[in-house]
C-alpha positions in Angstrom: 0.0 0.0 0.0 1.4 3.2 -1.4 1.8 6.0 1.5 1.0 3.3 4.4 2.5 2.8 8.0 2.1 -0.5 8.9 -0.1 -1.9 6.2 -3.3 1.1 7.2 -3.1 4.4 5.5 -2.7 8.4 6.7 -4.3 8.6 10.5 -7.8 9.8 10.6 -8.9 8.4 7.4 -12.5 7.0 6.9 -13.2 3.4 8.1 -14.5 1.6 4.5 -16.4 -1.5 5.6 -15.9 -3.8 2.2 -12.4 -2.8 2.0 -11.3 -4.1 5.6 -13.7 -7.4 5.2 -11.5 -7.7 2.2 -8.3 -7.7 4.0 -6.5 -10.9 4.3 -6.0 -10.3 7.9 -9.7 -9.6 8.6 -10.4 -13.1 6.4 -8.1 -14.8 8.6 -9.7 -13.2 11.5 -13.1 -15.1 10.8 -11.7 -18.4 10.0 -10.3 -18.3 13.5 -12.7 -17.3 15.8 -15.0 -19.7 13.9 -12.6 -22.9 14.1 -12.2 -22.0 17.8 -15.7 -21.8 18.0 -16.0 -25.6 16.7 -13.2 -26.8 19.0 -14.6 -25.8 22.2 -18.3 -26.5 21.3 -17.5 -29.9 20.1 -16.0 -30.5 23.6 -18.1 -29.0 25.4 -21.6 -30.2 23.9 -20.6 -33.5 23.2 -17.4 -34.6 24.4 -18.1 -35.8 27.8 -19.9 -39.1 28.4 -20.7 -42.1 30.7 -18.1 -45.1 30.5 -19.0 -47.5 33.6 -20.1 -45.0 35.5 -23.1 -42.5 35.9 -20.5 -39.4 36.4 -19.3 -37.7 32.6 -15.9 -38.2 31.5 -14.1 -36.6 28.5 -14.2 -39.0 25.7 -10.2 -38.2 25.2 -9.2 -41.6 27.3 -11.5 -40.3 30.3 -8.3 -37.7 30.3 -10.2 -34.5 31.7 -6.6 -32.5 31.2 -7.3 -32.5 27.5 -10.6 -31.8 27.6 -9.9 -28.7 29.8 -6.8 -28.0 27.8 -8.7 -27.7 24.4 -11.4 -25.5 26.0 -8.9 -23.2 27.4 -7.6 -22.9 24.2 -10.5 -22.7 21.8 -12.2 -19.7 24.0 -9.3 -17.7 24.8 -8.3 -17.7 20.9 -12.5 -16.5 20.6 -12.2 -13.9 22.3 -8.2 -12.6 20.9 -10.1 -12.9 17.9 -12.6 -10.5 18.4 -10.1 -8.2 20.5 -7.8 -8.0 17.5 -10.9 -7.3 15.1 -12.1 -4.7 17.2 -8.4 -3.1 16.8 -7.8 -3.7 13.1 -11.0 -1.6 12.9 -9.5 1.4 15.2 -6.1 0.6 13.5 -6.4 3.3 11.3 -6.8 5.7 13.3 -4.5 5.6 15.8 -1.9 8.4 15.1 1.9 7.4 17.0 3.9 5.4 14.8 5.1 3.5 18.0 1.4 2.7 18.9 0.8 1.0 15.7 4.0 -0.8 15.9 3.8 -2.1 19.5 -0.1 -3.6 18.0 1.3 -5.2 15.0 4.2 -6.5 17.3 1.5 -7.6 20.3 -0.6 -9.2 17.1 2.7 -11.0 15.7 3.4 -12.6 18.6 0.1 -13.6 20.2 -0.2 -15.4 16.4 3.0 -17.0 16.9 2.7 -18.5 20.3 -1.1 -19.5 19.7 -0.2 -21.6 16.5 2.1 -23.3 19.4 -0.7 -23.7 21.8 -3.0 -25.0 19.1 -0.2 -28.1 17.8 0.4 -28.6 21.5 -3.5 -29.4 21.2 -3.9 -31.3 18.2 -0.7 -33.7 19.3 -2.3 -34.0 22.6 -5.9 -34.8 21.6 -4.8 -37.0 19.1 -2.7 -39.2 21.3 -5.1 -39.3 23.7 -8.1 -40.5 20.9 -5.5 -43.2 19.8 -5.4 -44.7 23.4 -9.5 -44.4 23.8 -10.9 -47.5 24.2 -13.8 -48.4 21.3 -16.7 -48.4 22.9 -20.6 -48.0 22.3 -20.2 -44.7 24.3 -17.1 -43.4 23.0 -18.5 -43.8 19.2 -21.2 -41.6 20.1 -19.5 -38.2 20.5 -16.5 -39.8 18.3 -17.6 -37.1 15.4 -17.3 -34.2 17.7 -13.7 -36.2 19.0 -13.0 -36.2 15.2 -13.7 -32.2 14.3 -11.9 -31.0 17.6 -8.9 -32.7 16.4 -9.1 -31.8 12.8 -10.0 -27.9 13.6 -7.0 -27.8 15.9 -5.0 -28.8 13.4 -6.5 -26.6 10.7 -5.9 -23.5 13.4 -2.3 -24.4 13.6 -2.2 -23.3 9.9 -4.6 -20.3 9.9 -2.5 -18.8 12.8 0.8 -19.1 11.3 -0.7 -17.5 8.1 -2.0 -14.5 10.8 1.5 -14.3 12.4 2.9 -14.4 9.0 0.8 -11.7 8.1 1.5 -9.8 10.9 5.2 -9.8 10.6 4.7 -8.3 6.4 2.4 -5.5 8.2 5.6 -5.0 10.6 8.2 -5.5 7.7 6.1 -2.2 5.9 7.4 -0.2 8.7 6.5 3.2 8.2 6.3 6.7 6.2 6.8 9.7 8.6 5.6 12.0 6.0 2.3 10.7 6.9 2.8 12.2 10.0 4.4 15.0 9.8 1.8 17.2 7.3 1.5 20.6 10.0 3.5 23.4 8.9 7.0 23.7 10.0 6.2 27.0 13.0 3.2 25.4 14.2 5.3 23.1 16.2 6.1 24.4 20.0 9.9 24.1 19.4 10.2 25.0 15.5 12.7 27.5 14.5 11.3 30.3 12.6 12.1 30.2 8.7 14.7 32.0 7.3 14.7 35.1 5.3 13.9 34.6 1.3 17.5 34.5 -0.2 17.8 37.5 -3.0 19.8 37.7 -6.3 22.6 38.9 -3.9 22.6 42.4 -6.1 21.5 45.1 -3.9 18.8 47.3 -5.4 19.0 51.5 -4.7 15.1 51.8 -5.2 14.2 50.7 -1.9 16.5 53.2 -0.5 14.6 56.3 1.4 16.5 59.4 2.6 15.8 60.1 6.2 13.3 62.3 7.2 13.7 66.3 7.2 16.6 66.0 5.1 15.5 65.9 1.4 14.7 70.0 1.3 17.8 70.7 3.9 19.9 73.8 1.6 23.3 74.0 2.8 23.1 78.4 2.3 20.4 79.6 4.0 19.1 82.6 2.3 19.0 86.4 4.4 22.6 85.4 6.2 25.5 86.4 5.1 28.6 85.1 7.0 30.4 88.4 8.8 33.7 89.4 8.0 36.3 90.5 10.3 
């Protein structure tokens, strides 16, 4: 983007709703928060259930850890999702260079570890589903077993892309003309500008005689110097 800081344009510009939902990053945004949505709801609506005993156990080996763990991890990427889409729409208008680089830079990161967190997930889930026992009870929530594994592993790869994405937003960097438009004496500590630079000829027509000299006569008239 021509003129940008950090992939968004000049501060203060006008918030254009089909151009952000066209954004990669705001794509990417979606397909998260809805694959976190799947992990979590899979678990939680369907993967606990009664093996030889009237108490619910996660169907992940009766391991409640990664049942727990995949939770943990499906809403608290819902909610970064919607936190960072909240700030890629204010993006543009925040004005300090080192704001917008400290977001892209907290957006990088959280991307990067929370790819981490969600293969942690997927290789823990699907260890776990290899060691559960096959079971009438087990086969019933085994399609909601299934898409929690899958959609953590399909978030491993939709993060990466957003901390990939991030890190060409920080790569941009930034164009200080974009902020620095104000005239140069408007600032509190700007020198004054200079005087205009002539031909370096000097001109007589802007000379004036000082005042109460141009009819001064040298002989007054009606005195006559004595002589001795």
């Amino acid at each position: 983007m021509e003129g940008a800081s950090f992939g968004a344009g000049r501060a203060g510009s006008g918030f254009e709703p089909v151009e952000f939902f066209k954004q990669p990053q705001t794509i990417l945004r979606i397909v998260n928060w809805v694959f976190s949505i799947v992990v979590f709801g899979s678990i939680v609506n369907e993967g606990y259930i009664n093996i030889d005993s009237p108490e619910l156990h996660c169907v992940f080996n009766k391991n409640e850890s990664a049942c727990n763990y995949a939770i943990s991890i499906g809403i608290i990427a819902f909610f970064a999702c919607v936190f960072f889409f909240v700030l890629d729409i204010y993006f543009p208008q925040i004005s300090s260079v080192k704001d917008r680089k400290k977001a892209v830079l907290l957006d990088m990161g959280f991307s990067g570890f929370w790819a981490f967190l969600w293969f942690v997930a997927f290789c823990y889930l699907a260890n776990q589903w290899q060691r559960t026992p096959n079971v009438p009870q087990v086969n019933q929530a085994a399609d909601a077993a299934r898409a929690a594994i899958a959609f953590s592993f399909f978030s491993i790869i939709t993060w990466v892309l957003m901390a990939l994405k991030a890190f060409q937003r920080y790569r941009l960097g930034t164009d200080m003309s974009l902020f620095a438009t104000d005239p140069l004496g408007t600032a509190g500590n700007a020198g004054y500008p200079g005087y205009p630079t002539g031909s370096g000829i000097e001109s007589t027509d802007t000379y004036q005689s000082p005042p109460f000299t141009e009819n001064l006569d040298t002989s007054p008239k009606g005195y006559q110097v004595p002589s001795y």
